[in-house]
KEMIFI-219690 format. One line per field, with one value per residue (C-alpha): residue number from 0; residue in one letter; x, y, z. Coordinates in Angstrom, 1 decimal. Layout:
guti	(NUM  ...)
fido	(a  ...)
x	(X  ...)
y	(Y  ...)
z	(Z  ...)
//
This chain:
guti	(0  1  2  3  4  5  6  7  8  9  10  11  12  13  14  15  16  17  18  19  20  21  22  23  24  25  26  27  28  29  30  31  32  33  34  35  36  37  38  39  40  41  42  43  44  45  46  47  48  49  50  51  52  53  54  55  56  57  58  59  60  61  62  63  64  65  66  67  68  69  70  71  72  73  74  75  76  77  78  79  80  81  82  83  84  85  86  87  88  89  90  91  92  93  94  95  96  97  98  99  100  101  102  103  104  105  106  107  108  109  110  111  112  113  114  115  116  117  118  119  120  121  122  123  124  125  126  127  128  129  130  131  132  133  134  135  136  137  138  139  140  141  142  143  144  145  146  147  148  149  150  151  152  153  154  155  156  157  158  159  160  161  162  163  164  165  166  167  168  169  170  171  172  173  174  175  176  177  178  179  180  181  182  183  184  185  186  187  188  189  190  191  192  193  194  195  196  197  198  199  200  201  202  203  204  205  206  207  208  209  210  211  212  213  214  215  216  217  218  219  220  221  222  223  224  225  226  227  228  229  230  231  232  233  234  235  236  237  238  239  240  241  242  243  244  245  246  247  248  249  250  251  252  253  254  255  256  257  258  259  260  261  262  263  264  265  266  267  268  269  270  271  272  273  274  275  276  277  278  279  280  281  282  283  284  285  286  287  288  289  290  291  292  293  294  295  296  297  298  299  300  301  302  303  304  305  306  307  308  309  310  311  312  313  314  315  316  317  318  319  320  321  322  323  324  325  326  327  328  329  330  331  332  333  334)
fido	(x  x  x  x  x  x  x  x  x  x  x  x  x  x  x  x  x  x  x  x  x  x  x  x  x  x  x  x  x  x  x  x  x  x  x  x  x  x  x  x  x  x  x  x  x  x  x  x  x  x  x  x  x  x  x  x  x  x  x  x  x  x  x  x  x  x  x  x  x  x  x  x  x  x  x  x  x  x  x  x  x  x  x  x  x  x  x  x  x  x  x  x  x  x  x  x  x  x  x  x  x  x  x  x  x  x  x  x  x  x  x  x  x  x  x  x  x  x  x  x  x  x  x  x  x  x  x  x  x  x  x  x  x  x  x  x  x  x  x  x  x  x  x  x  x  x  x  x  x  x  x  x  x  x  x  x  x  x  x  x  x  x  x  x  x  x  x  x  x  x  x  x  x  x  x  x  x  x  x  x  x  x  x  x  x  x  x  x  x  x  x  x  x  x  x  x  x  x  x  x  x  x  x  x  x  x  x  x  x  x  x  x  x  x  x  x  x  x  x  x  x  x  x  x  x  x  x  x  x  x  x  x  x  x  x  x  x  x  x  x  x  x  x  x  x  x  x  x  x  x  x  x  x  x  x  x  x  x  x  x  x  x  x  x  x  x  x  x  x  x  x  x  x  x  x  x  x  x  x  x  x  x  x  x  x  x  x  x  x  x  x  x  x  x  x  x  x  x  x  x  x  x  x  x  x  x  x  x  x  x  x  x  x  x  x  x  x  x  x  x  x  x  x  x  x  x  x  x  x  x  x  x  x  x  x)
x	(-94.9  -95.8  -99.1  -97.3  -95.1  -97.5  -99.8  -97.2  -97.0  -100.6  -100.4  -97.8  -99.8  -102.6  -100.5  -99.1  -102.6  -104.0  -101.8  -104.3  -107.6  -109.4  -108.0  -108.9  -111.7  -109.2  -106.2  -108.6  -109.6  -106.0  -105.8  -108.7  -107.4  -103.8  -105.8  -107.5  -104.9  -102.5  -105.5  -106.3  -103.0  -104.1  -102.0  -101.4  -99.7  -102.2  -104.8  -102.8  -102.3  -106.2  -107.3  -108.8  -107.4  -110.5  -111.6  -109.8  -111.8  -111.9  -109.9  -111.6  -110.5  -107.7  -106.1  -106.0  -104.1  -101.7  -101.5  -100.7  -97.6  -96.7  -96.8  -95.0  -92.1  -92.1  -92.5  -95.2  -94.8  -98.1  -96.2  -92.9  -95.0  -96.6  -93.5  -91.8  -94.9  -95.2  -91.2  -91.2  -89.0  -87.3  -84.5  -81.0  -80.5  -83.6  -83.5  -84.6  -87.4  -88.5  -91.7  -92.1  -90.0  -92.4  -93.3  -96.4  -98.0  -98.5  -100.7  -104.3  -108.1  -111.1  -114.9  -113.4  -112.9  -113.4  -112.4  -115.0  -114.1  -113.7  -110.4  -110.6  -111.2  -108.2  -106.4  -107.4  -106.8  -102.9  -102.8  -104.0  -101.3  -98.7  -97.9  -96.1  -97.6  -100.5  -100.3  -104.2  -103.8  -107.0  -107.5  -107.6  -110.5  -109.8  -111.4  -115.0  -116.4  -113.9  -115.3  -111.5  -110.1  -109.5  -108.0  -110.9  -111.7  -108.2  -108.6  -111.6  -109.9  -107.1  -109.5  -111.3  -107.7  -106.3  -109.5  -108.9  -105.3  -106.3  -107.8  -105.3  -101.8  -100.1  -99.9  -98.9  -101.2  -99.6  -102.1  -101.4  -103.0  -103.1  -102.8  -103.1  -100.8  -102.7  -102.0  -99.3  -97.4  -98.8  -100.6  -104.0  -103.6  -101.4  -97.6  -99.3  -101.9  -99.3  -96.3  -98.4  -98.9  -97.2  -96.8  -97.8  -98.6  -98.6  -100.2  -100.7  -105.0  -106.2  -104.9  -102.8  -102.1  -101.0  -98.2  -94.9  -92.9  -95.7  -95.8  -92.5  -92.2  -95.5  -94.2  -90.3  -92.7  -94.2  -91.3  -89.6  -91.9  -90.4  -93.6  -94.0  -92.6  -93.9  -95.1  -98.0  -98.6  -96.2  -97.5  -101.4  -101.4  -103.9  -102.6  -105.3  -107.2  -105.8  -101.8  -100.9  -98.9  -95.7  -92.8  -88.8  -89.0  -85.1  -85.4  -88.2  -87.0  -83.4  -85.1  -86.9  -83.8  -81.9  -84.9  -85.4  -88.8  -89.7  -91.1  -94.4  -95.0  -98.8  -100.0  -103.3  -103.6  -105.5  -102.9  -98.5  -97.5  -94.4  -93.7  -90.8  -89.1  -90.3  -89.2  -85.6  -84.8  -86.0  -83.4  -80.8  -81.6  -81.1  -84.5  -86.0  -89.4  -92.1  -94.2  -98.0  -101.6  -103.1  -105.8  -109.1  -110.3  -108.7  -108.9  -106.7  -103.6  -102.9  -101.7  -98.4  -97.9  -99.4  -97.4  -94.0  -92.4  -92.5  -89.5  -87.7  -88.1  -86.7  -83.6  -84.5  -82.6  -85.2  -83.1  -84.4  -87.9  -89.1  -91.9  -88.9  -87.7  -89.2  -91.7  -89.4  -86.5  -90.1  -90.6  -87.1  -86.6  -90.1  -88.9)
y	(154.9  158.4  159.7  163.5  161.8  159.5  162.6  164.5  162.1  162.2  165.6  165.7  163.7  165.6  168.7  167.3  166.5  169.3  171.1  168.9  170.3  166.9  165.3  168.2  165.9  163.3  166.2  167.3  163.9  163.4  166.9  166.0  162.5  163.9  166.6  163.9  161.8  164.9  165.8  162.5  161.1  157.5  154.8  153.5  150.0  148.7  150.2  148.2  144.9  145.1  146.3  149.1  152.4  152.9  153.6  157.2  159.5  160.5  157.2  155.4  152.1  153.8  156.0  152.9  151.3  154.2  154.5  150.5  150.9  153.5  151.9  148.6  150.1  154.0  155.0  155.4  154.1  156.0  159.5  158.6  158.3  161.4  163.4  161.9  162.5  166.3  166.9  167.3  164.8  164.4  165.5  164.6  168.1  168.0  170.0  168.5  170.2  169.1  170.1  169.6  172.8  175.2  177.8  179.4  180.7  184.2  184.2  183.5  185.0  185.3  186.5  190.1  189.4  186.2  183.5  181.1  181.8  184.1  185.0  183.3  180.2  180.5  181.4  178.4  176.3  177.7  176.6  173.6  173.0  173.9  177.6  180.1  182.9  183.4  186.1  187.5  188.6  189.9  191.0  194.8  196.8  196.1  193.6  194.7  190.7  190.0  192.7  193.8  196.2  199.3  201.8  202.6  198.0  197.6  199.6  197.4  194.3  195.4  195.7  192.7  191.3  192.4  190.3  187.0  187.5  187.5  184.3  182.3  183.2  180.6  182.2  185.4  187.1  189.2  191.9  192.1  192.5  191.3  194.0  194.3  194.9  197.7  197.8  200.1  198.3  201.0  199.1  199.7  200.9  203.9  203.8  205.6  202.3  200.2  200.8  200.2  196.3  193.5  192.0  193.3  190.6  192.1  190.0  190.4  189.3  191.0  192.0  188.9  188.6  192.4  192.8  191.2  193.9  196.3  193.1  193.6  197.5  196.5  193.9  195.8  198.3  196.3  194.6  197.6  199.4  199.6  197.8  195.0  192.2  189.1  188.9  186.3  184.0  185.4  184.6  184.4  181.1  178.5  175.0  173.5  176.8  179.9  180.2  183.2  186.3  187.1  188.7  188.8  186.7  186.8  190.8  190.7  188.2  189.6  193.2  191.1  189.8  193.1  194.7  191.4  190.9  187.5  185.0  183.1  179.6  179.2  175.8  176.1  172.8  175.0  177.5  175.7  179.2  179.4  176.3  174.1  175.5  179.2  178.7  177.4  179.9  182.7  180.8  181.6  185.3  185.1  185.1  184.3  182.4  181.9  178.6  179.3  177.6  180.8  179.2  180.5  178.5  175.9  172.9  174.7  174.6  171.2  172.5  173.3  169.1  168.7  170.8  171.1  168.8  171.5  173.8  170.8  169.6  173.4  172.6  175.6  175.2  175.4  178.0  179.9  180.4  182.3  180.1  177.8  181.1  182.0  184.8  186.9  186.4  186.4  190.0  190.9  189.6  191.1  194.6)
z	(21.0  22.6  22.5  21.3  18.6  17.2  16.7  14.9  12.5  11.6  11.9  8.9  6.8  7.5  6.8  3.3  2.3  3.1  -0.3  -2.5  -2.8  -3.1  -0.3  2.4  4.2  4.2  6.0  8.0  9.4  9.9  11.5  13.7  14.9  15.6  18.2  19.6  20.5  22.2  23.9  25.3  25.6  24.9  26.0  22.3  22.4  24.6  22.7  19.4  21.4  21.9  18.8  20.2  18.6  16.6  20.4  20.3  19.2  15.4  14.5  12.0  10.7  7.8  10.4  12.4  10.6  10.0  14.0  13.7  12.0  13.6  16.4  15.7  13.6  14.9  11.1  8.9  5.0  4.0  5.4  3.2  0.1  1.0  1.2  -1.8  -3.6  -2.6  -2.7  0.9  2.2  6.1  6.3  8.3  10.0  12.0  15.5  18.9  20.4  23.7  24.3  28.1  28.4  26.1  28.9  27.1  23.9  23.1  20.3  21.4  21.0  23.7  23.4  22.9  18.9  17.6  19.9  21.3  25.2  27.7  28.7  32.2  30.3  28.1  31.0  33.1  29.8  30.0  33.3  33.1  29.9  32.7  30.7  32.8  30.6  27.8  25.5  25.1  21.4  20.3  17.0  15.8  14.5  10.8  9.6  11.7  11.2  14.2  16.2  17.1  19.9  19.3  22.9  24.7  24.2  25.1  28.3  29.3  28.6  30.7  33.4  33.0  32.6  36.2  37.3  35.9  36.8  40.7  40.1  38.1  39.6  38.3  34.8  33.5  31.1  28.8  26.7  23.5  20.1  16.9  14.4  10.8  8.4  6.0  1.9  2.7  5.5  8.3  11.6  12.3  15.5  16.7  18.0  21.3  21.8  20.6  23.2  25.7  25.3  26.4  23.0  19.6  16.6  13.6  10.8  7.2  6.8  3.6  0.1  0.2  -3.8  -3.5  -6.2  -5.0  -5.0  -3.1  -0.6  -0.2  0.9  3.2  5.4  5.1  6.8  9.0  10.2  10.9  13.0  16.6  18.6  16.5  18.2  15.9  12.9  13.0  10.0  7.7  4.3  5.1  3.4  3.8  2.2  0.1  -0.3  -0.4  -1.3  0.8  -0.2  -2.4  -1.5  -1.0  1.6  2.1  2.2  4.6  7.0  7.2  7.9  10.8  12.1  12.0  14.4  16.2  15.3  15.7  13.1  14.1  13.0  13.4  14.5  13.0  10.9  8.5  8.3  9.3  8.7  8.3  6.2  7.2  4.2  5.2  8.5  7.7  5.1  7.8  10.1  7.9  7.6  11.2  12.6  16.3  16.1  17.9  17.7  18.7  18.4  17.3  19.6  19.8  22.5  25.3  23.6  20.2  22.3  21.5  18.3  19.3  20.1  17.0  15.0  16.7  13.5  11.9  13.9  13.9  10.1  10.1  12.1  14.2  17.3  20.8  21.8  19.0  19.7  22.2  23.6  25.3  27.4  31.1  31.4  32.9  29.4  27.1  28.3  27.6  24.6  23.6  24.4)
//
């Protein structure tokens, strides 16, 4: 059994918990051992044959014996109850994604907002995840908590940027931002700040239970604007906790196919934004995707292992989403 596939699994339970309130230690224990494993990359049947998974970090003796079936009959029983219990069965349209030819996430955060590293360190975590590129998405002034970038911040980072790039050359770094969608669907940045960046993120982070139909006209907005090249965690949502935001979702994603604006699935186990079900209904309006870890420090990128079940449970072909494309067709497709 792979190391990658048997964490997806755990990762989907984790997932499907997760949308109960009372079970979110139990998700996020899940969520936790699924990381460990992809990080580590434990050799599993000899770990089984020993008796040894509890050994992995962040496996205690239930998840063990999840892993244990897993292992001997490449399925896990407690995962099928979970998805007939929550509605959200497999299903037998599923996409291939092969993930040894993902070429780099564009969604990330260093010590210029909120992320836990400096950027050389997330840029030396890309390269040690083989990436070809890393998208350096900080977030926007906004919310102020995040301590975001405004254009005189952005112009520093740039600098700072052309410095670690001199030191890791086997990666692209592409500056970017992460800008917020305001109440009325404007960005919080200007167009002139904007078309300067490599990639611009634009993600909906407050006033998620606006009224539907304001939603609506917000992210048609937002969507439409011509430097907005994803839009990052679609709905907001948080399973377990917070729901996320209400809108025509057909309207809005069709509008982001027509100005081929990407959709972001967000590998956060706290956040699987877009849903499967999202996800494949936003295939159908035609949408590209991109599948990112969101990650605000080195170790986060294993999200994307962990989560990639997801693109596939939404039969999004790999030659969909933009992550599987070589820096080179990335910037193209991003401008």
């Amino acid at each position: 059994m792979d190391a990658v596939a048997a964490a997806q699994v755990l990762s989907e339970i984790g997932y499907l918990l997760r949308q109960n309130e009372a079970e979110r230690f139990r998700a996020k224990a899940f969520a936790a051992a699924a990381w460990s494993i992809v990080l580590s990359r434990p050799d599993l049947e000899a770990l089984h044959k020993t008796n040894a998974l509890t050994t992995i970090e962040g496996v205690g003796p239930g998840i063990a014996k999840v892993l244990a079936g897993v292992i001997e009959t490449g399925q896990s029983s407690y995962l099928e109850r979970l998805r007939a219990d929550t509605g959200q069965p497999a299903r037998d349209d599923e996409s291939q994604i092969d993930l040894s030819q993902y070429k780099g996430d564009v969604h990330s955060h260093t010590k210029w907002s909120d992320g836990k590293a400096t950027m050389l360190e997330m840029a030396q975590g890309a390269q040690a995840m083989g990436y070809q590129y890393l998208g350096i998405t900080d977030h926007s002034p906004r919310i102020t908590v995040v301590h975001g970038l405004g254009a005189e911040r952005l112009l520093e980072q740039s600098r700072e940027m052309a410095d670690v790039q001199s030191k890791v050359h086997d990666v692209t770094l592409l500056q970017g931002i992460e800008v917020d969608i305001l109440e009325d669907g404007a960005l919080d940045l200007p167009d002139a700040v904007l078309e300067l960046l490599d990639v611009v993120i634009a993600s909906p982070h407050v006033k998620l239970r606006q009224e539907p139909t304001a939603m609506t006209e917000r992210m048609l907005r937002a969507v439409s604007n011509p430097h907005v090249d994803v839009i990052g965690h679609p709905t907001g949502r948080r399973p377990g906790s917070r729901p996320g935001a209400d809108y025509d979702f057909e309207a809005v994603f069709k509008e982001a196919a027509r100005h081929k604006v990407a959709l972001e699935i967000d590998c956060d186990p706290a956040r699987m934004d877009l849903s499967p079900e999202m996800a494949r209904l936003a295939l159908e309006c035609g949408c590209y995707f991109t599948m990112d870890a969101d990650a605000h420090a080195p170790v986060e990128f294993a999200y994307v292992p962990m989560a990639a079940w997801m693109a596939r449970r939404a039969g999004i072909p790999q030659d969909r989403i933009l992550n599987f494309l070589d820096v080179d067709e990335l910037t193209a497709a991003l401008h």
